[in-house]
ROSE-4610 file (N, C-alpha, C; in Angstrom, 1 decimal, always signed):
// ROSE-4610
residu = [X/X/X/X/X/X/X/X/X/X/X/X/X/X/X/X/X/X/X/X/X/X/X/X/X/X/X/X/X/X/X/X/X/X/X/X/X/X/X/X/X/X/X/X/X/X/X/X/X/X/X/X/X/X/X/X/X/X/X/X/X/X/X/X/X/X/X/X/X/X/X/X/X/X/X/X/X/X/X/X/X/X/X/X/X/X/X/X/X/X/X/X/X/X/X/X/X/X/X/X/X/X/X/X/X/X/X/X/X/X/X/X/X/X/X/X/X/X/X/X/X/X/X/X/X/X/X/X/X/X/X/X/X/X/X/X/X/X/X/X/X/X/X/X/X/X/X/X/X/X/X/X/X/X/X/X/X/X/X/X/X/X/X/X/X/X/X/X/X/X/X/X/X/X/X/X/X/X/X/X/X/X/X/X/X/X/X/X/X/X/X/X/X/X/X/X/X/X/X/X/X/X/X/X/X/X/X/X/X/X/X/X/X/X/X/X/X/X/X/X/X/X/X/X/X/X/X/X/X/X/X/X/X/X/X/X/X/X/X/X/X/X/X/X/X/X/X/X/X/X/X/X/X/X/X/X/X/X/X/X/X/X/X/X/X/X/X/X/X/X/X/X/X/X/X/X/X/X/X/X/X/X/X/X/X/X/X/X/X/X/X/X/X/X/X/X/X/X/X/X/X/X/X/X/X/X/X/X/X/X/X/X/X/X/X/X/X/X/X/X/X/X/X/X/X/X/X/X/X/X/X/X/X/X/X/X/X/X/X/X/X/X/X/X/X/X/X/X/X/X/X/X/X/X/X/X/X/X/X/X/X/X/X/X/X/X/X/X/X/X/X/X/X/X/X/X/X/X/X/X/X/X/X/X/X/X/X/X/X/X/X/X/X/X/X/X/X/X/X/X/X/X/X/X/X/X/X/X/X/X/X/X/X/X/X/X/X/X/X/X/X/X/X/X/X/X/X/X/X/X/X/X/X/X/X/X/X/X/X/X/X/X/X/X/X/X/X/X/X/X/X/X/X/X/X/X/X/X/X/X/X/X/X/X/X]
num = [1/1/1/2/2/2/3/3/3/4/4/4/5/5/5/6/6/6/7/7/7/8/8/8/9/9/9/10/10/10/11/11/11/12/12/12/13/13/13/14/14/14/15/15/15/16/16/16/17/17/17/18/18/18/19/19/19/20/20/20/21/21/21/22/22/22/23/23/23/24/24/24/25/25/25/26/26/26/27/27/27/28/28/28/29/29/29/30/30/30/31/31/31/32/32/32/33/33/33/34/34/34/35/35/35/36/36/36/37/37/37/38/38/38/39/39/39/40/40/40/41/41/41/42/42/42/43/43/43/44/44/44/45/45/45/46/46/46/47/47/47/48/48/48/49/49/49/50/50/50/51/51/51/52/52/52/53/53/53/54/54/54/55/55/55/56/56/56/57/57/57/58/58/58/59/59/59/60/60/60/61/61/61/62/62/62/63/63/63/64/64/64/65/65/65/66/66/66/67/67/67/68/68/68/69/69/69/70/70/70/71/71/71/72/72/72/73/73/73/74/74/74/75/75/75/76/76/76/77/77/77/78/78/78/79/79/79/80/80/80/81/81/81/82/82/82/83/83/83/84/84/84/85/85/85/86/86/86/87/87/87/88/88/88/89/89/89/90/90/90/91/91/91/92/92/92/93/93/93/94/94/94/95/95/95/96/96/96/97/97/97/98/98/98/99/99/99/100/100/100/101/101/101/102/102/102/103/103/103/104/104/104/105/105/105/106/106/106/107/107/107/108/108/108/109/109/109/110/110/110/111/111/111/112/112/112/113/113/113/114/114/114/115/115/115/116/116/116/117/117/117/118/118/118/119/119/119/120/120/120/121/121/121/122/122/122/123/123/123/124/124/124/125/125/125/126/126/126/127/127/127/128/128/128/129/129/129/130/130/130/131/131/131/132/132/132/133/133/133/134/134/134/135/135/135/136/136/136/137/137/137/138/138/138/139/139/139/140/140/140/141/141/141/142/142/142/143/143/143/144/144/144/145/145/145/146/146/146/147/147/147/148/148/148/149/149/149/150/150/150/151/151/151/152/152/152/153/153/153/154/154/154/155/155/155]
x = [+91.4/+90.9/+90.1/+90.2/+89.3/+88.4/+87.6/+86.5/+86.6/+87.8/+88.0/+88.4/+89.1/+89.4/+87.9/+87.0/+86.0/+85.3/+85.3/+84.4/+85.2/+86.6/+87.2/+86.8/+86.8/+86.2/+84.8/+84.2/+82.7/+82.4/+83.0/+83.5/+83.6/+84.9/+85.1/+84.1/+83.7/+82.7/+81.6/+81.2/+80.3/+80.8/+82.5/+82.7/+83.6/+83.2/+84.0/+83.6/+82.3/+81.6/+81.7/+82.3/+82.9/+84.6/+85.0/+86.5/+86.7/+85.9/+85.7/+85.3/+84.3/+83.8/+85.5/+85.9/+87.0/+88.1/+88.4/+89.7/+89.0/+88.1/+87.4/+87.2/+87.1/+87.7/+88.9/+90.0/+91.4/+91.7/+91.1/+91.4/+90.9/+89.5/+88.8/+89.7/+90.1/+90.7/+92.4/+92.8/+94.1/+93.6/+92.8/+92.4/+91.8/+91.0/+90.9/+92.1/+92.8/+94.1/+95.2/+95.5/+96.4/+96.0/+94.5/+94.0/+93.3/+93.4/+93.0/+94.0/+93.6/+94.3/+94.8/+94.7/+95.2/+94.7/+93.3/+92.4/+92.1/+93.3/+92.8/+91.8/+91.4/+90.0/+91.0/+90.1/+90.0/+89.4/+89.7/+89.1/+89.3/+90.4/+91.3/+91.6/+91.8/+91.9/+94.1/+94.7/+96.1/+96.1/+97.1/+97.3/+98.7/+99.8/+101.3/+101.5/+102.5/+102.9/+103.9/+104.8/+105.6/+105.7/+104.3/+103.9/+103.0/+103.5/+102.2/+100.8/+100.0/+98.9/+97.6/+98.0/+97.1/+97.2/+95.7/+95.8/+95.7/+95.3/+95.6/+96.9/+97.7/+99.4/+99.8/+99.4/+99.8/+99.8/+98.9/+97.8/+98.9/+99.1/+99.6/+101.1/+101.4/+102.9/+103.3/+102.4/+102.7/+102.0/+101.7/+101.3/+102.5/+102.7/+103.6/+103.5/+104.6/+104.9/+103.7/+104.2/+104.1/+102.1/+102.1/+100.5/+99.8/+99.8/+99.6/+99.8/+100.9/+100.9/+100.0/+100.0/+99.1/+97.3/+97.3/+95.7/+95.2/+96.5/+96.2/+96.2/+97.0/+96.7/+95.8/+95.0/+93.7/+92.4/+92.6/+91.6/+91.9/+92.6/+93.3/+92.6/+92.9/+92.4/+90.8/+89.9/+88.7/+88.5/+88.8/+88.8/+88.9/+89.4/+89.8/+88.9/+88.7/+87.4/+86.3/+85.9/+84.4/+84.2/+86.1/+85.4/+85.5/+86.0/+86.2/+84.9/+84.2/+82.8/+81.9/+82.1/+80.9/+81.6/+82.1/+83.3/+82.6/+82.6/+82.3/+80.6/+80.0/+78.8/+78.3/+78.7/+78.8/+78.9/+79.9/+80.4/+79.3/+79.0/+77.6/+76.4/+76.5/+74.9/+74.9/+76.5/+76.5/+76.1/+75.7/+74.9/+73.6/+73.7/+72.2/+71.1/+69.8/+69.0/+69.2/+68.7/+68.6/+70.3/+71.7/+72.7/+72.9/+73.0/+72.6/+72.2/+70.9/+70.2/+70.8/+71.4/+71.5/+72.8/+74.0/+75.0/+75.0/+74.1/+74.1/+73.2/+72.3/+71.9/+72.7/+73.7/+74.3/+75.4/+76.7/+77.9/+77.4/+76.8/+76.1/+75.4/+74.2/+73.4/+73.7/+74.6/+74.6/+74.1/+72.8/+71.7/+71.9/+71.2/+71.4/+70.7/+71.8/+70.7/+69.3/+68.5/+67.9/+66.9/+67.4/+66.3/+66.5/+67.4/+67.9/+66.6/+66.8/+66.0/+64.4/+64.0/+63.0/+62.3/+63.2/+62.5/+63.2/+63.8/+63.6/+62.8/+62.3/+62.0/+62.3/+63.8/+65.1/+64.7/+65.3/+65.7/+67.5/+67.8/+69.2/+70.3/+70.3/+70.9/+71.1/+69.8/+69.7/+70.5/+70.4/+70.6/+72.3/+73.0/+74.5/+74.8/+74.0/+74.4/+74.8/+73.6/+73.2/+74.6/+74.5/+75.8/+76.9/+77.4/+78.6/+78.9/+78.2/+77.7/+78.1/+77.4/+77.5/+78.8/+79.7/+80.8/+81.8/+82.0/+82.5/+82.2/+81.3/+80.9/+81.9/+81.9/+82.3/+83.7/+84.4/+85.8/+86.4/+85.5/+85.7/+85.8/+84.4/+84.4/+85.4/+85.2/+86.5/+88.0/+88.5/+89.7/+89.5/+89.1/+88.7/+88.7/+88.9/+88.5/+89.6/+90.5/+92.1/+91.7/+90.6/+90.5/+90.4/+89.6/+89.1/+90.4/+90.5/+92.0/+92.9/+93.6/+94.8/+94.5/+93.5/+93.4/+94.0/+95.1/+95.0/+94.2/+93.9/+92.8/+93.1/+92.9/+92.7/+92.9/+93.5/+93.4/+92.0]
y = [+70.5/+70.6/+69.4/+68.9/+67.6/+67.7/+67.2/+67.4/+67.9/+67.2/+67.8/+69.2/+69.6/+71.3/+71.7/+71.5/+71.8/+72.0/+70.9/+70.9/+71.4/+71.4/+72.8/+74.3/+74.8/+76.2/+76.0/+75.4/+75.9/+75.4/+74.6/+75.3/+76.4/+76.8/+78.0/+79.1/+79.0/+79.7/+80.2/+79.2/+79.4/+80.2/+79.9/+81.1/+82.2/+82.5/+84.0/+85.3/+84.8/+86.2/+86.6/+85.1/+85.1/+85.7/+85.1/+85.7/+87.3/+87.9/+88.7/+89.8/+89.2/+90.0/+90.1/+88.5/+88.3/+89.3/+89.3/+90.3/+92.1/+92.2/+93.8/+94.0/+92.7/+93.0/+93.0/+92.5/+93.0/+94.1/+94.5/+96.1/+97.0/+96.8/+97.4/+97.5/+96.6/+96.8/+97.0/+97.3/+98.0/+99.5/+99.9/+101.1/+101.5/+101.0/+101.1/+101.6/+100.5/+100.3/+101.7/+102.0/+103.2/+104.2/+104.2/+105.7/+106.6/+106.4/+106.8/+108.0/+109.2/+110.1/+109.8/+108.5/+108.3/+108.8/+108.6/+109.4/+110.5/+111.1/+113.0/+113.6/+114.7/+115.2/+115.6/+115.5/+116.3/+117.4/+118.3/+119.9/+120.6/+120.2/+121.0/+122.7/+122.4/+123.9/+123.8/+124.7/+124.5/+124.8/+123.5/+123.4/+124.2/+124.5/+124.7/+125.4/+126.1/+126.6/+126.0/+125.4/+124.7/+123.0/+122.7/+121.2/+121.1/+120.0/+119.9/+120.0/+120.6/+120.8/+119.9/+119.7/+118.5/+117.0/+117.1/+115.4/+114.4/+114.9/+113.8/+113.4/+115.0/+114.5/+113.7/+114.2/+113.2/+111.6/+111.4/+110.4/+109.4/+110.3/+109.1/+109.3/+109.9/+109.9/+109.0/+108.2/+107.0/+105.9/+105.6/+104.2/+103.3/+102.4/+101.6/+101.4/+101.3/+100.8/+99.8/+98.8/+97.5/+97.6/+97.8/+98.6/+98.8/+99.7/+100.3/+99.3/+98.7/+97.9/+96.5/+95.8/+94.9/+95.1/+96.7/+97.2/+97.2/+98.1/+97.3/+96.3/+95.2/+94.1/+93.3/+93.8/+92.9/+93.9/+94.7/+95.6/+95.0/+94.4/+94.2/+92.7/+91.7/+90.8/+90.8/+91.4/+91.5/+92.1/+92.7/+93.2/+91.9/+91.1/+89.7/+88.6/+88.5/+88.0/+88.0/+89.5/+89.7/+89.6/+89.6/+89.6/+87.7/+87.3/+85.9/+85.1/+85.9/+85.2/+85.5/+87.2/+87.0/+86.0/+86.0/+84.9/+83.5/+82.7/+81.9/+81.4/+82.6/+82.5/+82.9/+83.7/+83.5/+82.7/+81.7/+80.4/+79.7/+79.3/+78.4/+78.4/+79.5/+80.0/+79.9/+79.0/+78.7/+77.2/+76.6/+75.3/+74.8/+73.8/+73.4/+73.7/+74.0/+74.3/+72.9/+71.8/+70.8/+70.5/+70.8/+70.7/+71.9/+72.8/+74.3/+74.3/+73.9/+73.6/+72.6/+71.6/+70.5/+70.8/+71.7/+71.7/+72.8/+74.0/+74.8/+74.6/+74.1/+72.7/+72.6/+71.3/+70.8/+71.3/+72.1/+72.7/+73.9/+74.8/+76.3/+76.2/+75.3/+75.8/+74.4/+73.5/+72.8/+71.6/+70.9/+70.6/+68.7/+68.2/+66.6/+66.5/+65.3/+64.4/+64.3/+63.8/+63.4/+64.9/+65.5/+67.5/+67.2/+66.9/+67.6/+66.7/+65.7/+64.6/+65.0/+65.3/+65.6/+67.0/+68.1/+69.1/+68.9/+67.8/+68.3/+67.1/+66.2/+64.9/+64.0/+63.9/+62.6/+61.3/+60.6/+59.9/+60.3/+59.7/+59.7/+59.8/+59.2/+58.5/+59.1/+59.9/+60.6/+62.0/+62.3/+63.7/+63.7/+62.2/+62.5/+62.5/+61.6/+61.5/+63.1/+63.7/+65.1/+65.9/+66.0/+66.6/+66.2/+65.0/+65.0/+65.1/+65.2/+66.3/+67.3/+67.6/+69.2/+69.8/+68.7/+68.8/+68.8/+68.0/+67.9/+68.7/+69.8/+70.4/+71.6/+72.1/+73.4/+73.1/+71.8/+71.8/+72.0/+72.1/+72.7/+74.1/+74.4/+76.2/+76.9/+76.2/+76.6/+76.9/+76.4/+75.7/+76.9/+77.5/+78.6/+79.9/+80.1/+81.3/+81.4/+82.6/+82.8/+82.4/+83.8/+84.7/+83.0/+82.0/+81.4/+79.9/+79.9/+78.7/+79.2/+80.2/+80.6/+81.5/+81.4/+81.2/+80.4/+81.0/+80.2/+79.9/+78.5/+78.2/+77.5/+78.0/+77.1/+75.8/+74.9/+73.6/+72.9]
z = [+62.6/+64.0/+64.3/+65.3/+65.8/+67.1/+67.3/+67.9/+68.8/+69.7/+71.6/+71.6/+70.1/+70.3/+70.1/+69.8/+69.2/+70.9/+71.1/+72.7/+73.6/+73.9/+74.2/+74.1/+72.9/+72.4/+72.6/+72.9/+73.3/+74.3/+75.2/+76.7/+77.2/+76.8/+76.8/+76.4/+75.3/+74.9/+76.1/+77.1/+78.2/+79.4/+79.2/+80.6/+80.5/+78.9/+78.4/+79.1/+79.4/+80.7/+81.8/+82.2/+83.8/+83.4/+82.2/+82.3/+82.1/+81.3/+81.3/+82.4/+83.3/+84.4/+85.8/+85.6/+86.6/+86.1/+85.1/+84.6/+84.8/+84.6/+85.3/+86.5/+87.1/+88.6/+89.3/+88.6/+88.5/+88.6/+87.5/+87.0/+88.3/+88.3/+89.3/+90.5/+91.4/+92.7/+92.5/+91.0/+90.8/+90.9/+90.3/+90.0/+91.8/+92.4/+94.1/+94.3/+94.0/+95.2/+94.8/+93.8/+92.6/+92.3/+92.3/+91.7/+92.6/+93.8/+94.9/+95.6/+95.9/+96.6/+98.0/+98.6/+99.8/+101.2/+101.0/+101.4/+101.6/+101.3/+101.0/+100.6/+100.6/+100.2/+98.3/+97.6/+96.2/+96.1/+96.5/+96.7/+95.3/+95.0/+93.8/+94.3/+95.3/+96.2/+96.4/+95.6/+96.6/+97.5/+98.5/+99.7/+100.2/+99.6/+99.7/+98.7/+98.3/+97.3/+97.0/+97.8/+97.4/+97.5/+97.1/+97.3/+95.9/+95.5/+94.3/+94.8/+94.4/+94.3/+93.2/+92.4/+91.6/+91.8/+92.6/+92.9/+92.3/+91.5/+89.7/+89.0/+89.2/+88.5/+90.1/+91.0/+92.2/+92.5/+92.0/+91.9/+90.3/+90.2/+88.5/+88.3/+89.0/+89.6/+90.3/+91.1/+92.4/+91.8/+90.6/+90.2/+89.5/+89.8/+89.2/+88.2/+87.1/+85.8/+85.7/+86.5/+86.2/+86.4/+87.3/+87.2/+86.3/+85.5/+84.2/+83.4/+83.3/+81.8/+82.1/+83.3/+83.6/+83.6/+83.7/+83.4/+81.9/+81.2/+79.5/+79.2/+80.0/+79.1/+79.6/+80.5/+81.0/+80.3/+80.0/+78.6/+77.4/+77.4/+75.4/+76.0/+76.7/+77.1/+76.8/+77.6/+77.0/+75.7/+75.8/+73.9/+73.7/+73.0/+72.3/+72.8/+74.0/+74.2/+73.9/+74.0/+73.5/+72.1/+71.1/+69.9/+69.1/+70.5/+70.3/+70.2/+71.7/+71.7/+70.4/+69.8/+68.9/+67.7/+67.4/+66.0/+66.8/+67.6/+67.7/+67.5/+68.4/+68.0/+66.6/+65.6/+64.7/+63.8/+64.3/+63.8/+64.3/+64.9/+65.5/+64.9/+64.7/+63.9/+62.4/+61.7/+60.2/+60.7/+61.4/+61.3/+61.3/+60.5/+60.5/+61.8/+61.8/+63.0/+64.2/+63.4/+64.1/+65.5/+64.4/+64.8/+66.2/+65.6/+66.0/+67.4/+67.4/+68.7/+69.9/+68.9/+70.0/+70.5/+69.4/+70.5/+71.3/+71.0/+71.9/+73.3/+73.0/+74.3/+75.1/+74.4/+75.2/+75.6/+75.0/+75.6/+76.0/+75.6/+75.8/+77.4/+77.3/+78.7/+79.1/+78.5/+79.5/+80.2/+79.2/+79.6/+79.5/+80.1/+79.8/+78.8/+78.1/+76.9/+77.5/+78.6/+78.4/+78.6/+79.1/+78.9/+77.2/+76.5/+75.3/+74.3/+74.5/+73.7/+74.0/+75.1/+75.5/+75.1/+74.3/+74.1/+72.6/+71.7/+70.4/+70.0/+71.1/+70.5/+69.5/+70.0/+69.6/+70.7/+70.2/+70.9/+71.3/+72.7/+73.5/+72.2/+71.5/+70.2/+69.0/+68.9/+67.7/+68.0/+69.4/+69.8/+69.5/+69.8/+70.0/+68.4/+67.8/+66.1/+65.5/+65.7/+65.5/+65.9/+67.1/+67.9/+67.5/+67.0/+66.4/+64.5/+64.2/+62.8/+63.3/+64.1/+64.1/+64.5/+65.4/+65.8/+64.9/+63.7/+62.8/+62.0/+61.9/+60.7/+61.5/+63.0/+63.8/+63.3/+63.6/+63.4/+62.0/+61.0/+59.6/+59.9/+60.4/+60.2/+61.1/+62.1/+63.3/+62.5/+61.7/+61.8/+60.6/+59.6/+58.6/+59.5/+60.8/+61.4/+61.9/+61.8/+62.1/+63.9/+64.2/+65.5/+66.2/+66.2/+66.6/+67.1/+65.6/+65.6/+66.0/+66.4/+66.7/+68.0/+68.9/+70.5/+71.2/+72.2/+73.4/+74.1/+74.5/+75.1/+76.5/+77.8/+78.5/+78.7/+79.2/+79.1/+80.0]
């Protein structure tokens, strides 16, 4: 593995929360849109005797195939996420402190060298040395972690 998949995956690593929240909002306005009685009241009182009366078998009798299986697979989707993010941070946290800090600094929150240098007191220079150690050291452990190496990732 080489460095840019490296700074790829902890990219990513920063907006696994947002993908996650976006894909439960999928779901969410599938489930609005499908699981809803059609504004009927839910009394659970029969209406007909010769009309179905359960607004639940009602209700899951008019959802589309295609519906349902795209709601699982945006649940199986987070699932794999959330266990991607801990595996990664996991992975992160088998590095040195100095490394540790500087690249979760900088791909994590994001921060400029010069915030970065300024709160471990490096120099500009020292901070990137650091950071690419530490980059080189992730693309070892990375490349050892099935869950992690064998992600598709965003481009």
């Amino acid at each position: 593995m080489d460095r840019e998949k490296v700074k790829n995956i902890l990219y990513f690593y920063r907006d696994i929360d947002g993908e996650i929240k976006y894909n439960s909002k999928i779901i969410q306005d599938y489930e609005d849109e499908y699981y809803t009685a059609g504004g009927g009241t839910l009394d659970g009182m029969p209406n007909n005797k010769y009309k179905k009366s359960s607004s639940v078998e009602k209700i899951a009798l008019e959802i589309p195939d295609f519906v349902s299986v795209r709601i699982q697979e945006l649940q199986a989707e987070n699932e794999r996420l959330g266990k991607l993010k801990i595996a990664i941070s996991q992975e992160i946290g088998k590095l040195k402190l100095r490394q540790k800090s500087i690249v979760y600094d900088f791909y994590i929150q994001g921060l400029q060298w010069v915030q970065i240098s300024a709160r471990r007191f490096y120099s500009d220079r020292q901070c990137r040395n650091i950071r690419n150690r530490g980059l080189d050291n992730l693309a070892k452990i990375f490349s050892k972690n099935p869950l992690i190496n064998n992600y598709n990732y965003p481009v």
